[in-house]
N, C-alpha and C positions, 0 to 999 in steps of 0.2 A: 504493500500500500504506500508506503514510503516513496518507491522508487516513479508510482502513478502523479505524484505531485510532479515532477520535471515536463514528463510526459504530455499530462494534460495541461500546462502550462504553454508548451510549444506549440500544443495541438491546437488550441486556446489562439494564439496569435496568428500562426500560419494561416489557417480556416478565414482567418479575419481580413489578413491581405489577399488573400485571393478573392474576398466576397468586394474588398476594393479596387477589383482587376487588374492586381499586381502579378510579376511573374514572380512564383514563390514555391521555391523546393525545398523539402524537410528533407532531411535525412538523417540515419542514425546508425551505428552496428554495435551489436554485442564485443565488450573486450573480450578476445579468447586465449591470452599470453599469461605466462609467468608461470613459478613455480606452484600458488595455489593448484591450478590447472592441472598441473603435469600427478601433482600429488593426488588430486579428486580422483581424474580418470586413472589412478590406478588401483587406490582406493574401489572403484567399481568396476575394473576387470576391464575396462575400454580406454581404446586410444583416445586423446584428447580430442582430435577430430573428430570421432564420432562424438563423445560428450559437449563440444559445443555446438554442434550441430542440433543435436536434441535440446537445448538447452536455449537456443537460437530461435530453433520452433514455436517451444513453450512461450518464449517470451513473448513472440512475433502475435502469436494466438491470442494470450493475456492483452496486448496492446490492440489489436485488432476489435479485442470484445469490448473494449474500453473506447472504441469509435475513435482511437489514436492515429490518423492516416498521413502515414508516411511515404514520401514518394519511394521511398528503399530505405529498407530494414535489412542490412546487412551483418557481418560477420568481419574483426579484422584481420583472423589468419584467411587472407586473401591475395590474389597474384596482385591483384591494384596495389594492393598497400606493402606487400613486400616490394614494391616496383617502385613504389612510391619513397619508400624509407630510405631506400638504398639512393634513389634521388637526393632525395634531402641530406642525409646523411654526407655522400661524394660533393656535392656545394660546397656542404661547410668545412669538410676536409680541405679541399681545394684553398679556401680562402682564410685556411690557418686558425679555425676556429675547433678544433678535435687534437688535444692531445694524448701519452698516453704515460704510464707511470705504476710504480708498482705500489700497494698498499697489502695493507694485513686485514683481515675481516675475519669472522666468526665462523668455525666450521663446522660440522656435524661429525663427528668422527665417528660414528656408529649408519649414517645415511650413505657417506664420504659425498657429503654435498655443504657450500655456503649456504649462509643461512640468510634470507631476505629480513627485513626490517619485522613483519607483520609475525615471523617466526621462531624469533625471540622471546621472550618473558623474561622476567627481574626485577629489583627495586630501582624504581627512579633516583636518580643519581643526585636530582635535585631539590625534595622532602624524602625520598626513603620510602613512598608505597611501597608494598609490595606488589608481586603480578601483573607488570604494568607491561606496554606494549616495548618494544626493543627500538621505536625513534619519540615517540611520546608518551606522557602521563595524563590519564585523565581524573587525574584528583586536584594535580594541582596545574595543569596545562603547560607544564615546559615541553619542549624539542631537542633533542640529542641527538648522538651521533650512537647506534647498537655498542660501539665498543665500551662506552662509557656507561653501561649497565648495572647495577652490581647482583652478584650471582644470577649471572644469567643461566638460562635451561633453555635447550630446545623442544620448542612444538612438538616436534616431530616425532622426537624419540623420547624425548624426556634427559640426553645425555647431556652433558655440560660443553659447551662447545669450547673450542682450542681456536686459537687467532693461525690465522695461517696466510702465507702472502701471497699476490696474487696481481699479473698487471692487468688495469684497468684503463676503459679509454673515458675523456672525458670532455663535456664541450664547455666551451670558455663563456658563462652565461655574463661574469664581471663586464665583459667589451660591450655588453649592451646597454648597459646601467642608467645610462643618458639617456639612452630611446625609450627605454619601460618608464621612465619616473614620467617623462614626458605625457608617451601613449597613457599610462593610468589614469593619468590626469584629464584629459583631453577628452573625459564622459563617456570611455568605452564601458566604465566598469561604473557600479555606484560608489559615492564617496565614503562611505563608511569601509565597504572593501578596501578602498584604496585605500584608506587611511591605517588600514592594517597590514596590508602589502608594505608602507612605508617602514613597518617595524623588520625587515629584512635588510631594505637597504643603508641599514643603520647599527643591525647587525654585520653589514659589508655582504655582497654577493659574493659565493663560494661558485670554485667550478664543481661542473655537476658530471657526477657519473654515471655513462650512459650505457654499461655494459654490464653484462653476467656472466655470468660462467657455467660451462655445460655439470650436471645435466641440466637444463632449460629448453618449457617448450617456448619457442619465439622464432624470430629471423634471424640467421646467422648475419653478422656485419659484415660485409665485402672483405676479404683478403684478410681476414682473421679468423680462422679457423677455430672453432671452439668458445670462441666468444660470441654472444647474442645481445640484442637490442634490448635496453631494458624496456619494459611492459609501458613505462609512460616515454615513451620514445615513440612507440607503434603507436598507440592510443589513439592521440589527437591526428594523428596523421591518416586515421582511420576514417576519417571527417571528409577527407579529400578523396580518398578511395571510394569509400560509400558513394558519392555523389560521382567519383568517374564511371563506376560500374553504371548508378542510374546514366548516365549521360549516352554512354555507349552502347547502353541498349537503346536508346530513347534517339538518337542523330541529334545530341548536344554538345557545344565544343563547350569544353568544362573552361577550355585556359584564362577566357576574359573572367570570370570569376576568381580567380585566386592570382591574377596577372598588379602587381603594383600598378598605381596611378588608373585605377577604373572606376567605370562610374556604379559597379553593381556594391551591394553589401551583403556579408555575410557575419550570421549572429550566433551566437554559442549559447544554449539554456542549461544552467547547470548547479551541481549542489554546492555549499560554500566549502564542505570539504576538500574538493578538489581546485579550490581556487588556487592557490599557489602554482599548482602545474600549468592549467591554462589562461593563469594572468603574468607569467615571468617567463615561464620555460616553450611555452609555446608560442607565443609572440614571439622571443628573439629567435627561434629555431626558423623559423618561416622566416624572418627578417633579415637573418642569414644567409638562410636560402635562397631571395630571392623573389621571394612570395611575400602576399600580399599579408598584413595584418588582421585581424576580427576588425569590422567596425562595432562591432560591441559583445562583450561575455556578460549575458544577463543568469544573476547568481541567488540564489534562494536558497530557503532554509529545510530545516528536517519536518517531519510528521509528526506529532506528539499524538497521545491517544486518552481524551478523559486529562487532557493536563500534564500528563507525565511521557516521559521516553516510551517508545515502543517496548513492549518486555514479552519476552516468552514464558516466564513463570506466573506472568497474572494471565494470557491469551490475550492479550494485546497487541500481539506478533502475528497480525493480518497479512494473508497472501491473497494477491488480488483474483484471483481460482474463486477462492473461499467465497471473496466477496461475492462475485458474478452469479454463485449458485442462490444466491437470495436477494439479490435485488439490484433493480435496472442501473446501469451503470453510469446512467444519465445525472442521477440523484450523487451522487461521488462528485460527478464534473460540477455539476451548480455548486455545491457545498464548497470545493473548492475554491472556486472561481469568487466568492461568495467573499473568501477571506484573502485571495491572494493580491499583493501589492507588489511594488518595485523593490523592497528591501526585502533583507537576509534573515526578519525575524522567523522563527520558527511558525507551523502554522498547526492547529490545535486542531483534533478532529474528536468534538465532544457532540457522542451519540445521543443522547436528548438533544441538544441542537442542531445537529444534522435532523432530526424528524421533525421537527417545529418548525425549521426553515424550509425544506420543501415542503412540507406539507401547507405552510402557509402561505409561501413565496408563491410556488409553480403550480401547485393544485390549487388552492384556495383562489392565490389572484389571476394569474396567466389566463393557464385555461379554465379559470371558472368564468373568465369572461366571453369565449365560444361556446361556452358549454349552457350559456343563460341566452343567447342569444339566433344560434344558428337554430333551432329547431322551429321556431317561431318565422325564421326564412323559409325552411324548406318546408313548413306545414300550411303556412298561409301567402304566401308567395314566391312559388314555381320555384322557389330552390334560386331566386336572384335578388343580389344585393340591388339597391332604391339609385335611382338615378339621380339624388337628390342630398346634400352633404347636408347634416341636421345640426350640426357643432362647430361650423370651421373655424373657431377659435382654439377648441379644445383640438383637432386634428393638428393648423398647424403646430402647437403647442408640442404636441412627439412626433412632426416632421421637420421642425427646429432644435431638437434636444438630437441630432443625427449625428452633427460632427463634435459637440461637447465628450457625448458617450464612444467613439472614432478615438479621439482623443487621449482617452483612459484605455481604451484595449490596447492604444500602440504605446503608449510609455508602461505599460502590465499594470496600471491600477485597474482590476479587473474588479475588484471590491467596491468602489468610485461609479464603475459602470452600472452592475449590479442594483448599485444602492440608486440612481436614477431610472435603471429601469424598472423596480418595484415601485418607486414613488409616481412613477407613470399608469403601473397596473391600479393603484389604487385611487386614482383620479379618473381611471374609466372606470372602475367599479361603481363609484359613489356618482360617476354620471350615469349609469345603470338603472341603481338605485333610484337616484330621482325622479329618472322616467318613468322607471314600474312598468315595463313594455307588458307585463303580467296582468296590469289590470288593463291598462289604454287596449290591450289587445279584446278586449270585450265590448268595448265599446267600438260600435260599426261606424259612427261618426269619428273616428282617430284609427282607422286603421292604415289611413299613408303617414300618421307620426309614430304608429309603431313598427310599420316598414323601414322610418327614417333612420329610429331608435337601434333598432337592431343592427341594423346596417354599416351606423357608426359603430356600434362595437365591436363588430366582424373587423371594419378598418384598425380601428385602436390595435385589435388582438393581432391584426397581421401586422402590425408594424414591430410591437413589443416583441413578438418571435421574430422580424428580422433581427432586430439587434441581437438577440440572443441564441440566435442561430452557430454562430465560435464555439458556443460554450454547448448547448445543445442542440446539436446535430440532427438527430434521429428523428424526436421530436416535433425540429423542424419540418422534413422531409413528411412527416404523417401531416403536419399544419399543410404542408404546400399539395399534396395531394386533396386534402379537404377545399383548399383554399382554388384550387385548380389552376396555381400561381409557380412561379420560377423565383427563387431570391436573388436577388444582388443586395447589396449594401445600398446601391442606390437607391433602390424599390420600393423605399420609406416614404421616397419622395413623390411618386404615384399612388394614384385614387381610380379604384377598379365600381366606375360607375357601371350600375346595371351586368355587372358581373354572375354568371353563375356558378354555386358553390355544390359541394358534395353534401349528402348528409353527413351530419357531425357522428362520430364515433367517438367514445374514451380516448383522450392521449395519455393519460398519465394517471395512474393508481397512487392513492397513499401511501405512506411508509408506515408499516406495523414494527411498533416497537420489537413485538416478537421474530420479527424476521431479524432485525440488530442483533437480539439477544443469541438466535440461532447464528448468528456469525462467529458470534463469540467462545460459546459452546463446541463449534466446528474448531476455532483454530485453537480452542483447547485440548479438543480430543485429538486432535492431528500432533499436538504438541507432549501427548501422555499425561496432562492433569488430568484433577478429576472436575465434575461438572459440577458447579455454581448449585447451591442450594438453598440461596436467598429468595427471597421472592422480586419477581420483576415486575414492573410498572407497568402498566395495563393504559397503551393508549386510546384504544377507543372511548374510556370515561376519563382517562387523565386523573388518576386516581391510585395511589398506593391498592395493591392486591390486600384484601382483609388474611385474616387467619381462617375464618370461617364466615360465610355465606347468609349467616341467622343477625339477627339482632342479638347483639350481647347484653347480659345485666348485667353491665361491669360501673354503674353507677357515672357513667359519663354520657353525656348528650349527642344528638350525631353532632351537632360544630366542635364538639370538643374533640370527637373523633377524627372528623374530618374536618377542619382548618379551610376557611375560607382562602381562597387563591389570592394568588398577587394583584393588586391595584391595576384593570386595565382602561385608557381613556373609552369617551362616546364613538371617537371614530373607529374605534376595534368592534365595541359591541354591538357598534350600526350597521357593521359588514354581514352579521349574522343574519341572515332574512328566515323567523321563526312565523310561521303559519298555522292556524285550526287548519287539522284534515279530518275527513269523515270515515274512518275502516269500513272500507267497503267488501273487505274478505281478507278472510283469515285463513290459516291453514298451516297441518305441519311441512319441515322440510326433512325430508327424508337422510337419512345417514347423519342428521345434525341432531346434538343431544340438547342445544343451548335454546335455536334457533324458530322464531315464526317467521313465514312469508306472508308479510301485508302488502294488500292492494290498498292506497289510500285516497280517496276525493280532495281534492285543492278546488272543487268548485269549477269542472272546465278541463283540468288537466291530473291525470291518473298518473302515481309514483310508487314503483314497485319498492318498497323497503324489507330487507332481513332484521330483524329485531333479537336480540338476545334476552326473551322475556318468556320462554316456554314455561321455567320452572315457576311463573307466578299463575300465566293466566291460561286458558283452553280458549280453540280459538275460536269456541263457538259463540264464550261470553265476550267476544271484542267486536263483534261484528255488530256495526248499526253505532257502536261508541264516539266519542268526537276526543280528539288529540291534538297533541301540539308535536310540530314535524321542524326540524330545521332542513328548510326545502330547497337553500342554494350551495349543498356539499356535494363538492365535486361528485361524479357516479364512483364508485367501488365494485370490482371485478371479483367473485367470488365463486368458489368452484360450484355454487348452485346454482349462480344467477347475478345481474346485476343490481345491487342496493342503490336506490337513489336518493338516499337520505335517511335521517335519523329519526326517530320518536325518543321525547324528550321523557326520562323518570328517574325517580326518587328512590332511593332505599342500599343496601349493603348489596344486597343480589340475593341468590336462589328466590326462594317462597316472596321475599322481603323485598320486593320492586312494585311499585306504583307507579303506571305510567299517568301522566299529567290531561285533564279531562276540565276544556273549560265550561263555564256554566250556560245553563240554557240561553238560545238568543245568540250565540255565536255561529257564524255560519263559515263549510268549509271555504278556505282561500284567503278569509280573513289573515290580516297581518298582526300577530301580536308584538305590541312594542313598548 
């Protein structure tokens, strides 16, 4: 899940320029070098080729179902980029930037292999943790050099490693020092990076070393036998590979992009871990070469889960697999998008707010504004939006807010966008509301103001899924089908008079807490804990789960029990449109232990709800009843059917539910408010 945030951030931008009819290629490949590698697939009995091959796949697949489209999702152990290294590499030899020199390093004397940084353990040299990493500490955040360890162990074996010498080659990153402080500077990078980059050259740049020693799976270096490229050497030069393969499959000449003094750009999205190699070592590597710089390495944070680090020992060590088997991947990409900005701050992925946001964001406002408005298109006029603009105050209003929100995708304040286009859902809602197309649709003198009425919504709602088309994809595609529409970016800016539409179908189902909880569950049991035996939140009534189903006599009141909710304004509880309906049939639902199927009267228009009220009532005594229904929640997809809303009651549950029954003189369709 972690590794989805980069991802869907790129995926996020790219989508965006191309919907501004930019030419705009992603590309990406799995790192497949170094000694973890060589270790894994042996560990499993396969060559490393096969293992990142499979592993390439898996990814390719996870990214895929995650609506992630990349023009090429490649692999770096490739001939491009072997082709390519060995390029870059003979440049900067050529032009005196590769020396070579003999050094001691850490050996395995039980593997008979060096030992990489990651494959170390011991106390940090500079507070004394223990079992820290072999080039930093993560207690107290210093950086070392693996020699300077104390009691160091190998990973690998558990033996104590022996210094042993060994020549190394290395490239000269000091000659660049001028250009990087410069380039940092110059708003490729954000300034808080930069301003920590700046704690290296103050340290002084060190030459860097760019080689390993066999055994290693990697590229052998040209005319050194036994010696291989280190892993971040190949790496980023994987970037340039990736996109020659797309190219040459594709009749693209790759060179004007990576050629100095052009007019194209290219952008790196990436975690702040890895900033050091692609804010100092890749710049001057390229700069050496001959090639062109990044115009910008855009750097972001980690995933936290509930507030904290990702952990395997609580299941909070989500794999994006996990995810996909319970819920649309779409709800991921908003939540994200939702919080992500231009800085490196880490980003928090807390599942009670992940379900209150879409569910209120994308269900409630988006499309609960097609979902209130197209059926009343296609039932009382031929399935065609009005010839006629009812609002064009309110229209231009979110065909003016086009390049503000433009704006904020392309600097990645995608949080900024976000938050203006819900402020827009909710300004067509409450123009909705005020209309009441619900009722003007009864009356035969106002039925070209409920044509009108409808009409603008149908615009509103196309416009709010262009914008939000970067971010949800899928989505959109089912709107543009309905909408019998093509997007561009520009599209906001057209009015589809007397346009015909499709009948409206579900776009987007609610988030069940239970399906979160089932996430959690999964990547626990995949992880060998045991399963959670607290009780979980119950979002359909938003309400702590009881111990038991009765009324207790435990001397406390229900408010004592149940605590009045948090303070919300009138414009929250005016979004809620609560109605008398008349149960006009009742019935059980088969294979369901909880559940009635109601048919309900709004006076005009019939609404199939599932109700979780069996254990109170039979459903012979509801029939002919009056109720109170909240009649504008999104529809819910349901293995028996679709729910189109809720019936409001009272009580703990089982026997102990009261559904709400107003008094004579109320008629169905009525608005209660």
């Amino acid at each position: 899940m972690g590794h989805l945030l980069e991802h869907i951030q790129t995926d996020i931008w790219t989508r965006f320029q191309r919907m501004r009819g930019h030419e705009c290629y992603s590309v990406c490949a799995d790192d497949a070098h170094g000694t973890p590698v060589m270790l894994k697939a042996q560990e499993l009995g396969i060559t490393p080729e096969q293992m990142i091959e499979q592993t390439r796949n898996e990814h390719h697949q996870d990214l895929t179902d995650f609506h992630v489209d990349y023009n090429n999702y490649y692999v770096t152990h490739s001939p491009e980029n072997k082709e390519l290294c060995e390029l870059v590499y003979n440049r900067l030899d050529e032009a005196g930037y590769i020396s070579k020199r003999i050094i001691s390093q850490l050996y395995d004397p039980e593997k008979e292999m060096f030992l990489p940084d990651r494959f170390i353990k011991g106390d940090c040299p500079s507070c004394g943790a223990e079992n820290q990493n072999g080039d930093n500490c993560d207690v107290c955040g210093a950086t070392y050099n693996p020699t300077e360890v104390k009691n160091p162990r190998s990973v690998v074996s558990g033996a104590t490693p022996i210094l042993k010498d060994s020549e190394h080659y290395f490239f000269d990153l000091p000659k660049f020092e001028e250009m990087l402080k410069s380039w940092i500077r110059s708003g490729a990078i954000q300034n808080e990076m930069a301003n920590k980059l700046e704690e290296w050259f103050e340290k002084g740049l060190q030459q860097w070393d760019i080689s390993r020693d066999a055994p290693y799976f990697g590229f052998e270096i040209p005319n050194a036998p036994g010696k291989f490229f280190y892993v971040w050497v190949d790496a980023p030069v994987g970037y340039m590979a990736s996109f020659k393969n797309f190219c040459n499959a594709n009749g693209i000449d790759d060179t004007p992009f990576w050629a100095k003094n052009t007019d194209t750009e290219v952008y790196h999205f990436i975690g702040k871990d890895i900033a050091y190699f692609h804010c100092l070592f890749w710049p001057a590597m390229l700069d050496g070469a001959g090639f062109r710089k990044p115009t910008g390495v855009n750097i972001h944070g980690f995933v936290t889960v509930n507030g904290a680090k990702m952990s395997k020992s609580t299941g909070t060590f989500i794999k994006a697999r996990t995810y996909l088997q319970h819920l649309n991947p779409e709800y991921l990409r908003y939540y994200f998008a939702s919080k992500l900005n231009d800085s490196v701050a880490d980003i928090d992925l807390n599942f009670e707010d992940f379900v209150l946001k879409v569910n209120s964001d994308l269900v409630g406002k988006v499309v609960n504004i097609a979902s209130r408005c197209a059926g009343f298109i296609t039932k009382r006029f031929d399935g065609k939006l009005a010839n006629n603009i009812e609002a064009p105050e309110l229209l231009a209003e979110f065909q003016n807010a086009s390049e503000t929100i433009a704006s904020y995708i392309e600097a990645r304040h995608y949080n900024k966008a976000i938050r203006d286009i819900m402020a827009l859902a909710d300004k067509a809602n409450q123009y909705i509301d005020g209309q009441a197309p619900w009722v003007t649709v009864k009356d035969e003198s106002k039925q070209a103001l409920t044509h009108d009425v409808c009409s603008m919504g149908i615009h509103l709602f196309r416009i709010l899924v262009i914008y939000l088309t970067p971010v949800i994809p899928k989505l959109s595609e089912q709107a543009q089908a309905f909408l019998n529409d093509k997007f561009t970016w520009d599209s906001a800016q057209e009015v589809k008079l007397g346009h015909p539409i499709n009948k409206f179908k579900a776009l987007l189902q609610r988030v069940e807490m239970d399906k979160v909880n089932a996430i959690i569950e999964d990547s626990r049991d995949s992880l060998g804990l045991p399963k959670i035996d607290e009780p979980k939140s119950d979002s359909k009534t938003n309400t702590k789960a009881k111990e038991s189903n009765v009324l207790k006599d435990d001397g406390l009141t229900p408010l004592e029990r149940d605590p009045i909710a948090e303070t919300i304004s009138f414009e929250d509880f005016a979004k809620i449109d609560l109605r008398v309906a008349l149960i006009s049939k009742a019935e059980h639902v088969e294979k369901a232990d909880k559940l009635l199927r109601l048919e309900l009267d709004l006076g005009g228009e019939t609404k199939q709800v599932f109700a979780g009220i069996k254990s109170a009532y039979k459903p012979e005594d509801l029939v002919g009843k009056m109720t109170v229904v909240v009649a504008n929640l999104a529809p819910r997809k349901m293995r028996f059917g679709m729910s189109e809303g809720m019936v409001l009651a009272a009580g703990p549950g089982g026997s102990d539910l009261f559904i709400l029954e107003p008094h004579d003189g109320a008629q169905p369709g009525m608005k209660v408010k």
